[in-house]
C-alpha positions as CSV (number, residue, x, y, z in Angstrom):
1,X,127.6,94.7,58.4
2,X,126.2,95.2,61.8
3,X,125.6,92.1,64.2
4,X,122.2,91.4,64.5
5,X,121.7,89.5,68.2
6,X,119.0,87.2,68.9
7,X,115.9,89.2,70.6
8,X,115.9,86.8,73.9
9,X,112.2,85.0,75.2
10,X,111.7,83.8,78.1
11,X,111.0,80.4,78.8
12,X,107.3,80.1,79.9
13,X,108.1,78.6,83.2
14,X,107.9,81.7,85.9
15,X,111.2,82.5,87.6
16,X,109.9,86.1,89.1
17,X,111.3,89.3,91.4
18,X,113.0,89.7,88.4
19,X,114.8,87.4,86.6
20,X,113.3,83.9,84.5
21,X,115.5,81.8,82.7
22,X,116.0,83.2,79.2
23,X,115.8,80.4,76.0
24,X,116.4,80.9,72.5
25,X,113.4,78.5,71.3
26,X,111.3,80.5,68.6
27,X,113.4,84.0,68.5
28,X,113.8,86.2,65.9
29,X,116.2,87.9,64.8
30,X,116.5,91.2,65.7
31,X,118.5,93.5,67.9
32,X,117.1,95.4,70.8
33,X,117.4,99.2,71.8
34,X,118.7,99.4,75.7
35,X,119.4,102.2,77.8
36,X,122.5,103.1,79.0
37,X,123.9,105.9,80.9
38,X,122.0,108.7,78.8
39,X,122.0,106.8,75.2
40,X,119.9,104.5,73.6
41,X,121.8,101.9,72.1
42,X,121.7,98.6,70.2
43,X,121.7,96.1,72.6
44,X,125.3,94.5,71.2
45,X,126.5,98.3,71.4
46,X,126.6,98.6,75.2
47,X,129.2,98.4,76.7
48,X,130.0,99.0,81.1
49,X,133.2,99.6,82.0
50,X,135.2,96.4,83.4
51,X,135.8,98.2,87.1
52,X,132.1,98.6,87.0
53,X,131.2,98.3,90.9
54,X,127.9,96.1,89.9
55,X,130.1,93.8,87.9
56,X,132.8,93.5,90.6
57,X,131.2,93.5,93.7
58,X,127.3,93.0,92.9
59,X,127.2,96.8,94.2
60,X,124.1,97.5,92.4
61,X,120.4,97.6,92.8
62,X,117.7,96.4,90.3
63,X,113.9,96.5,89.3
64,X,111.9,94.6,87.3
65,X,108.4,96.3,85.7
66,X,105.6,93.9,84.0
67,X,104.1,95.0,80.6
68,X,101.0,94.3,79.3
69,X,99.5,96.1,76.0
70,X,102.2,98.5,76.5
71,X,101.2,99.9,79.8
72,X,103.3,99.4,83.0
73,X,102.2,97.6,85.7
74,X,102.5,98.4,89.4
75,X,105.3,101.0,88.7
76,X,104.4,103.5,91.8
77,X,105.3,100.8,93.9
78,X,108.5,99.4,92.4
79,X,110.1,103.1,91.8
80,X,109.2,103.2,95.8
81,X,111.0,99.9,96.3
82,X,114.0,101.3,93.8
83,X,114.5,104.2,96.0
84,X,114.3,102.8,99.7
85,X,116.8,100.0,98.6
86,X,119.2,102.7,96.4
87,X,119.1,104.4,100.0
88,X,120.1,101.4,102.0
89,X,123.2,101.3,100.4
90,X,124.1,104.7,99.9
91,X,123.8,105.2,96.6
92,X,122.2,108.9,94.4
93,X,119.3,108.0,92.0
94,X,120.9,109.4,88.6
95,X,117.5,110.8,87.0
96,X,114.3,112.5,88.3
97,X,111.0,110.6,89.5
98,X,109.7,111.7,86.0
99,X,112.8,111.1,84.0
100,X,112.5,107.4,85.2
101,X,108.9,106.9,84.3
102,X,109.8,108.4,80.8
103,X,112.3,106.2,80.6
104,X,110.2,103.1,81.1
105,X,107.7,104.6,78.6
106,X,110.4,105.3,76.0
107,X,111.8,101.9,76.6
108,X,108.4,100.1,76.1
109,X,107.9,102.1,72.7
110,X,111.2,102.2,71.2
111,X,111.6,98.1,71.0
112,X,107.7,98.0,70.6
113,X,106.5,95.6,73.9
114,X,103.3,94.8,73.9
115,X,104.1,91.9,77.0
116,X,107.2,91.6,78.9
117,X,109.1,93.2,81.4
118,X,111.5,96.4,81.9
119,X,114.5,95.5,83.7
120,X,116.7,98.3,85.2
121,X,119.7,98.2,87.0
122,X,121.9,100.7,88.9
123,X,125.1,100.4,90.3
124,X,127.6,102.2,92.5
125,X,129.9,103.2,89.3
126,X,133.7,102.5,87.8
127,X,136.6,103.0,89.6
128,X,139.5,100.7,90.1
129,X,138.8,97.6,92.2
130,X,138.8,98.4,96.1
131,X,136.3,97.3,99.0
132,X,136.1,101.1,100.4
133,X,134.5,102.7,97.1
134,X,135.2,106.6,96.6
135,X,132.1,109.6,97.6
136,X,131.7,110.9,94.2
137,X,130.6,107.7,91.8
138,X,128.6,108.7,88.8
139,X,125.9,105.7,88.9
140,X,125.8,103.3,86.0
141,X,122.2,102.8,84.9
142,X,120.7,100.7,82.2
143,X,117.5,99.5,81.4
144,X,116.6,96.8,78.3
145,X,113.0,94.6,77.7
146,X,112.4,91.2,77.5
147,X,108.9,89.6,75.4
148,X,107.6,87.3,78.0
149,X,104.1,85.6,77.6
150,X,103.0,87.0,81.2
151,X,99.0,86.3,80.7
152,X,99.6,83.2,78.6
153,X,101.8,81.3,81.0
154,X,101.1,77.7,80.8
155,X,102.2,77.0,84.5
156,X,99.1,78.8,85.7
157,X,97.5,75.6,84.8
158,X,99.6,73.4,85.9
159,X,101.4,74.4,88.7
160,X,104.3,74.7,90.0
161,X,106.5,71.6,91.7
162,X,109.3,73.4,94.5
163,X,111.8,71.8,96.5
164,X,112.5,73.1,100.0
165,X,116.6,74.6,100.6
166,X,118.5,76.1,103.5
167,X,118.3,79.4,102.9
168,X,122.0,81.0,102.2
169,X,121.4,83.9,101.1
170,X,122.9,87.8,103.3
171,X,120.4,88.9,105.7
172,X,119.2,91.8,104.2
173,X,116.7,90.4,101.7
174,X,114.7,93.4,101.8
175,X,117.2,95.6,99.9
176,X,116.6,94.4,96.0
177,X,120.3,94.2,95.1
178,X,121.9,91.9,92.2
179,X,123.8,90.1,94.4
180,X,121.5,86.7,92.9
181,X,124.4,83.8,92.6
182,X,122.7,81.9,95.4
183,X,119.2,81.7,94.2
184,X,120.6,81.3,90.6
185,X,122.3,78.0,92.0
186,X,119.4,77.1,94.1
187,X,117.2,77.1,90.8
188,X,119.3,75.1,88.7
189,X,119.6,72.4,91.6
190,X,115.7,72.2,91.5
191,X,115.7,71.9,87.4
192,X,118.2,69.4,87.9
193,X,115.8,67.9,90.1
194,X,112.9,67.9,87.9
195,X,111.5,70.9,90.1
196,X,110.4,74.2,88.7
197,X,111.5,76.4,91.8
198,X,112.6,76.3,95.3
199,X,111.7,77.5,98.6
200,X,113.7,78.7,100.8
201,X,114.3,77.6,104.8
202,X,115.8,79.7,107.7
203,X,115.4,77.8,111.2
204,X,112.8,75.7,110.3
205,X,111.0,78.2,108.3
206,X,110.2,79.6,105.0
207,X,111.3,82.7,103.9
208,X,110.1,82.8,100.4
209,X,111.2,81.4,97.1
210,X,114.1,81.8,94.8
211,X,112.9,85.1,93.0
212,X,109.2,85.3,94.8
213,X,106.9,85.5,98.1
214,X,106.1,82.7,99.2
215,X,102.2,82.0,100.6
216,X,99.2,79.4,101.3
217,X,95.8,79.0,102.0
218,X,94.7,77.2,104.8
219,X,91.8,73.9,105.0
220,X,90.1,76.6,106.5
221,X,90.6,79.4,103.8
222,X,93.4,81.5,105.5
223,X,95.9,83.1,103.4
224,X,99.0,83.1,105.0
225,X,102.3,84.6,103.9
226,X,105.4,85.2,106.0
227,X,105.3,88.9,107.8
228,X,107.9,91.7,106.2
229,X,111.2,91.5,107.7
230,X,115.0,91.3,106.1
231,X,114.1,87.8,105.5
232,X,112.4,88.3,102.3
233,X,111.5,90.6,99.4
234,X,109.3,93.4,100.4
235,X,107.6,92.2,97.0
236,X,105.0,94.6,95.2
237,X,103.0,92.1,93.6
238,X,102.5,90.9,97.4
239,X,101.6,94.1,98.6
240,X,98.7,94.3,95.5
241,X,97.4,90.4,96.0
242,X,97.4,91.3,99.9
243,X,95.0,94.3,99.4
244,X,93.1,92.4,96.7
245,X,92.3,89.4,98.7
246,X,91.4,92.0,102.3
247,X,89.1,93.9,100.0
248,X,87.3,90.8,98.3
249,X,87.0,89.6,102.6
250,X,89.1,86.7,102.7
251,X,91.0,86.2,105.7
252,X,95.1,86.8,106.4
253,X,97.6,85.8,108.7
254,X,101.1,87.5,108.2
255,X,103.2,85.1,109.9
256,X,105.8,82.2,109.6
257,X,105.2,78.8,108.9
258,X,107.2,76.0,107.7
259,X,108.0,73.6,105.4
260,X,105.1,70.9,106.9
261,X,102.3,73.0,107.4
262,X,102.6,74.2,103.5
263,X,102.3,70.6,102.2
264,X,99.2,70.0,104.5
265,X,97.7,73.4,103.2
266,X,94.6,73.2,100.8
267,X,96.8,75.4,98.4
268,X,100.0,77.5,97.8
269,X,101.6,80.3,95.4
270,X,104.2,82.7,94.5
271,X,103.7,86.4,93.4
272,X,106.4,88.4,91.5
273,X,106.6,90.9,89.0
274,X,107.1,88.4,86.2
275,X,104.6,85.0,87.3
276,X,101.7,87.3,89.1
277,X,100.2,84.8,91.2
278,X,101.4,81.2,90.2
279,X,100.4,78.4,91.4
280,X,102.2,75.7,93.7
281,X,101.2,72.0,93.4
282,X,103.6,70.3,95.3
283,X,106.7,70.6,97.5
284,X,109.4,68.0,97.8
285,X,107.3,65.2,96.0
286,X,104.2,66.0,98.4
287,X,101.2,67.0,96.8
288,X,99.3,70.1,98.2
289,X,95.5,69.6,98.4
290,X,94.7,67.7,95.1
291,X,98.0,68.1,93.6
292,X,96.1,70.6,91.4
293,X,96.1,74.5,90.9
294,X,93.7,75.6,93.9
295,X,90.1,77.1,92.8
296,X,91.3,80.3,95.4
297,X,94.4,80.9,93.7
298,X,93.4,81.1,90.6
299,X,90.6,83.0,91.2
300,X,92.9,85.3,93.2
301,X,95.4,85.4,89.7
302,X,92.5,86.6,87.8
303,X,91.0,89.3,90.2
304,X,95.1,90.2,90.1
305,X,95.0,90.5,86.7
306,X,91.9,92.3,86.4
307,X,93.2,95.0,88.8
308,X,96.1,95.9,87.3
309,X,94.7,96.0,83.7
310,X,92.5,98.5,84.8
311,X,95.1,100.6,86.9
312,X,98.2,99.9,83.6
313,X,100.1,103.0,83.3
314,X,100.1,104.4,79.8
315,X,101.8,107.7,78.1
């Protein structure tokens, strides 16, 4: 008799760019269909070979797509993302611009996702474990889904509590690669902490936070978020809320700032593929504004929301 694997959920708590912390509370049992080099697969059927450059030397590039009645969300801008950071490190994208999206769509339909996200990896390929990697790799792609309750996210009411860290992760944040251990630590010390994220600090300031962009709004109604540089993320949801909040004429500043001038900010948030625009109440114990999701921000989630709803890419 065949295995039949948990279908994994997500915890509700937001842990964007890509990756939240997976629970089994309230799963049923059932056994996703995954992607893999060509087939479609039952998810405890998969298998990547053990030289695997992704699982040997985090030589691999990844994506994460938001769901929402089926439709994908922001995918123009996350296959551009895909393909600038495959380039960075030298490595061929192993199907067409519109085998891709089909792939997403097929994805989507075959395990039935209503609201999630489509995660999709792609590494350098197998070969016997060496630093200097041969010319001809065949890429190792695989894609699966995860049911995550994106609109329904019971942080967006409460807010989020950060910690501030020294940032440690390699200086070229702007290429998406899986190479994650750090922030992966870095969240677990702030859960550990009684913290639901952290943010990170390079030279006395932020960068962004474990898996998102990092941003505030001023006393005086600025939103500021940290200019694009191999410090952080080139995030997509960053680029959308950016455009969003210059179209509906409130005021931003791409530029640093640090740890002090967020806490004395009327409010602050993260945007990611998989939290949107969350809300931040607090950072190291000090309350920002009124300790309270701001009235900006959430008006700014829903105008997010609204947007991409309307732009969803179907079939």
């Amino acid at each position: 008799m065949q295995h039949q694997a948990r279908c994994r959920r997500f915890d509700p708590m937001p842990h964007a760019a890509g990756s939240p912390e997976i629970t089994q509370s309230g799963t049923a049992f059932m056994t996703r269909t995954v992607y893999l080099n060509g087939q479609w697969l039952p998810e405890d059927q998969a298998k990547v070979s053990i030289f695997d450059r992704g699982y040997v030397f985090a030589d691999a590039i990844y994506e994460v797509t938001a769901v929402i009645g089926g439709k994908l969300l922001d995918y123009p801008g996350h296959t551009a993302r895909l393909k600038r950071s495959l380039e960075a490190i030298g490595i061929s994208m192993p199907v067409s611009e519109d085998e891709l999206l089909d792939l997403h769509h097929t994805i989507v339909e075959k395990n039935g996702l209503d609201q999630g996200l489509v995660y999709l990896q792609i590494s350098r390929g197998a070969e016997d474990r060496n630093f200097l990697f041969s010319d001809n790799l065949t890429p190792t792609l695989s894609m699966f889904t995860q049911v995550v309750p994106l609109l329904a996210n019971p942080k967006a009411e409460t807010g989020l509590a950060v910690i501030s860290m020294p940032d440690g992760r390699w200086a070229n944040r702007q290429i998406k690669t899986v190479q994650l251990l750090y922030s992966s630590l870095a969240k677990m010390e702030a859960k550990n902490r009684g913290a639901d994220d952290v943010i990170f600090v390079e030279d006395g300031l932020i960068t962004e936070a474990s898996s998102a962009n990092f941003h505030i709004i001023t006393k005086s109604g600025v939103l500021v978020t940290r200019q694009l540089s191999n410090a952080l993320l080139h995030g997509i949801t960053r680029s959308s809320v950016l455009s969003l909040a210059l179209t509906a004429q409130l005021k931003v500043e791409e530029r640093a700032f640090s740890v002090e001038e967020a806490q004395d900010a009327a409010e602050a948030f993260i945007t990611s593929a998989g939290a949107f625009v969350m809300p931040v109440v607090s950072i190291d114990g000090t309350s920002i504004g009124d300790g309270k999701p701001g009235k900006t921000t959430l008006r700014i989630r829903e105008i997010y929301i609204e947007d991409q709803l309307s732009r969803a890419m179907a079939r």
